[in-house]
Structures are given as C-alpha cells and as structure tokens.
C-alpha positions as CSV (number, residue, x, y, z in Angstrom):
1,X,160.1,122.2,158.1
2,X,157.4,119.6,156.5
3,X,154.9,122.2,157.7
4,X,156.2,125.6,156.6
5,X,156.4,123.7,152.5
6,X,152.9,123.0,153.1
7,X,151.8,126.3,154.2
8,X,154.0,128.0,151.2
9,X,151.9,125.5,148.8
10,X,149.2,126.6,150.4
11,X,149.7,130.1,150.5
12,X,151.0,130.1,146.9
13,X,147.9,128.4,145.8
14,X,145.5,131.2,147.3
15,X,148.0,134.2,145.5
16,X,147.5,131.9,142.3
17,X,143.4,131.6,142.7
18,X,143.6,135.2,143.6
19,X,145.4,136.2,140.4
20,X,143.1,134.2,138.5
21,X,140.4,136.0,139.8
22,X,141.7,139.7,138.9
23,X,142.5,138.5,135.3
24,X,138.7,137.6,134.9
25,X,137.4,141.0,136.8
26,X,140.4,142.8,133.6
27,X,138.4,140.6,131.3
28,X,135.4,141.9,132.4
29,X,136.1,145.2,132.4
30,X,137.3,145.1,128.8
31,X,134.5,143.6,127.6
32,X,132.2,146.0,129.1
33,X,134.6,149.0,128.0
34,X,134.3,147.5,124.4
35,X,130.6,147.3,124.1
36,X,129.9,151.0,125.7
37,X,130.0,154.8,124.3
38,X,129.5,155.6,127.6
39,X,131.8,157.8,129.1
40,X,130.6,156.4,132.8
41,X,130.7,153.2,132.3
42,X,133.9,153.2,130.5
43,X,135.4,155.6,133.1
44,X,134.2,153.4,135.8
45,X,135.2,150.5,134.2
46,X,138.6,151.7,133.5
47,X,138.9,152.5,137.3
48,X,137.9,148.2,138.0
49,X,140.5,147.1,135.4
50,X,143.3,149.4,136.6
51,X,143.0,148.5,140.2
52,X,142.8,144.4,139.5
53,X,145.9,145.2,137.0
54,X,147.9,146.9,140.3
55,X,146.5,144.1,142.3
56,X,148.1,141.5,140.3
57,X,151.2,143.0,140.2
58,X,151.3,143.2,144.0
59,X,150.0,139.2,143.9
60,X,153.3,138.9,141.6
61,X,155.5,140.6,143.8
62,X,154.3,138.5,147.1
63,X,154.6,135.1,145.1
64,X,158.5,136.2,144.3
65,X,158.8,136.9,147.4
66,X,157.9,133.3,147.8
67,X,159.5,131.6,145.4
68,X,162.3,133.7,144.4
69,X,164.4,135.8,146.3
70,X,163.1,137.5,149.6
71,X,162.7,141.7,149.5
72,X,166.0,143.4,150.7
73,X,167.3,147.4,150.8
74,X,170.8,148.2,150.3
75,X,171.1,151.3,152.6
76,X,171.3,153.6,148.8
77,X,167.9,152.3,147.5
78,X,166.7,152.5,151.2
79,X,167.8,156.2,150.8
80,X,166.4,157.0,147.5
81,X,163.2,155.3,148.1
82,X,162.5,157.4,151.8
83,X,163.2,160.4,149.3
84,X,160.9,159.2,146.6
85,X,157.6,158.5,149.4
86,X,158.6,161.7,151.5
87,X,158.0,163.4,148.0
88,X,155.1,161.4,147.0
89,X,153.4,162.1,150.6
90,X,153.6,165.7,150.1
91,X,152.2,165.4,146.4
92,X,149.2,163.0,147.7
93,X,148.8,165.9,150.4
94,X,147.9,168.1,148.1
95,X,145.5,165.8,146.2
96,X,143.7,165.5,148.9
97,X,143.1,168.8,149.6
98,X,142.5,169.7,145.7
99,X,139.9,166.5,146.3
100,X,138.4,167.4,148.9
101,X,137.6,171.0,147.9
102,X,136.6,169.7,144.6
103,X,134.3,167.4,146.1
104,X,132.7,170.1,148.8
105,X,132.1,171.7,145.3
106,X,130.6,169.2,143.2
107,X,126.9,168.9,142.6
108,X,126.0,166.3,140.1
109,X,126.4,162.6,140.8
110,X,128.9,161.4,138.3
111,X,131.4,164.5,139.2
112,X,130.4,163.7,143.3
113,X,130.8,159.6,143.0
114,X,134.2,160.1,140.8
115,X,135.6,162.7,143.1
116,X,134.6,160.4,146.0
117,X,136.7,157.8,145.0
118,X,139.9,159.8,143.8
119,X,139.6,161.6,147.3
120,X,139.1,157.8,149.2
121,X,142.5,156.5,147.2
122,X,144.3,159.5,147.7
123,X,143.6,159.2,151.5
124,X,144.2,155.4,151.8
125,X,148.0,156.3,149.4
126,X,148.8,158.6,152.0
127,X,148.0,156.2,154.9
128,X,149.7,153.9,153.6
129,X,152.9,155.6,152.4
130,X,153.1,156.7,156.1
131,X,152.8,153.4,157.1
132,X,155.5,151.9,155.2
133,X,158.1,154.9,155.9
134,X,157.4,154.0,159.4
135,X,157.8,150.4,158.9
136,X,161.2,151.1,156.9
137,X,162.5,153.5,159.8
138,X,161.9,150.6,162.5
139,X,163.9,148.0,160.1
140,X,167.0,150.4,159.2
141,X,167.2,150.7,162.7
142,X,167.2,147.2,163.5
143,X,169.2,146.6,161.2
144,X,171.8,149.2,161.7
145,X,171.7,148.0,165.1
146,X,172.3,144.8,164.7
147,X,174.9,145.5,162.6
148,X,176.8,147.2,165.4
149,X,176.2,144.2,167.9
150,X,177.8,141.9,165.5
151,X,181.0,144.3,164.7
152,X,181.3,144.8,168.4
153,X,181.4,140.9,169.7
C-alpha cells in the first residue's frame, strides 16, 4: 500500500509539472498574439494556446481522478454519451472529407499548412472517438456481466 501512495505522489507531481508547463506555453502564446498584426502568427498561435488550454483540462481531469473521486457511468449517461460520439463521429467524418478535399485543393502555404493540421486533428478525433466507444462497449459489458454473476450466486 506504502508503494501505490508513493507512486500517486509521484504520479501527481508529473500531472502538476505538466500543468505548469502548458500554463507557460498559454503565456507564451498570449504574449506573442499580443505583440502581432499578423494574422499567421496570431492564427497559429491561437491554435498553440487552445491545444495547452484542452491539455490542462485533461491534466485536471486525470489528477481528480486521483485525488477525488474515480470516473464512473450510470448506464443513462453511458447511453447519452454513446449517442453524443456516434453523432460526433459522423460529424468528424465529414470534416475529414471537407479537409481533405480542401486540402487536395489548396495551393498556397498558409491555406496548405492550416488545412494540414485541421485535417491531422480531425483524423486523430475520429481515431480516438472510435477508440473510446470501443473501450466503453467492452466495460458495459463487463460490467453488465458481472452484474448478472453477482445476482445469480
């Protein structure tokens, strides 16, 4: 038990530095955004700030996880969630393909390297929304099952 406290300290002291880190890259970004009329640099430095903003709240939400109270489904937000990422996975779908032919369509750089990225997030949301409504299939069932064992002993 000695051992899994020390790992949690350990572990929560990464997520810590970690968040640290994203609030300087924000920081950064701000400042940069601030001192600029161009729309490039303030586009691309909008992209740098939004992405360390998501990634602290996802830093946020694994130190709860931690500290507070582990991440649970009732079956009905279970249900409405699978609805909400069946939904977004069509929408990203799309995007992708609007991206995509965008980008096969794009000739100068800033339009190409923009359209490059939206198309590489895109493609990584969709990977990973397929990921985790496989991942949340495999633990209803699980736990449906195991649900069943336990009212049948």
């Amino acid at each position: 038990m000695k051992q899994l406290a020390a790992n949690s300290k350990q572990f929560l002291s990464i997520i810590r530095r970690w968040q640290k880190l994203e609030d300087g890259t924000i920081k950064s970004a701000e400042g940069m955004m601030n001192k600029t009329t161009n729309p490039f640099v303030k586009t691309t430095m909008e992209m740098i700030k939004h992405d360390s903003e998501k990634h602290k709240i996802v830093l946020q939400a694994i130190s709860d996880a931690v500290t507070k109270e582990a991440p649970h489904l009732r079956p009905d937000e279970l249900a409405s969630l699978a609805t909400m990422l069946y939904k977004h996975m069509e929408i990203e779908a799309q995007s992708i393909q609007l991206a995509a032919e965008a980008f096969k369509n794009s000739k100068l750089f800033v339009t190409s390297y923009f359209l490059s990225a939206l198309l590489e997030d895109e493609t990584k949301h969709h990977r990973m929304i397929t990921q985790l409504t496989d991942e949340l299939k495999k633990a209803s069932i699980s736990t449906s099952t195991g649900a069943r064992r336990r009212k049948g002993d």
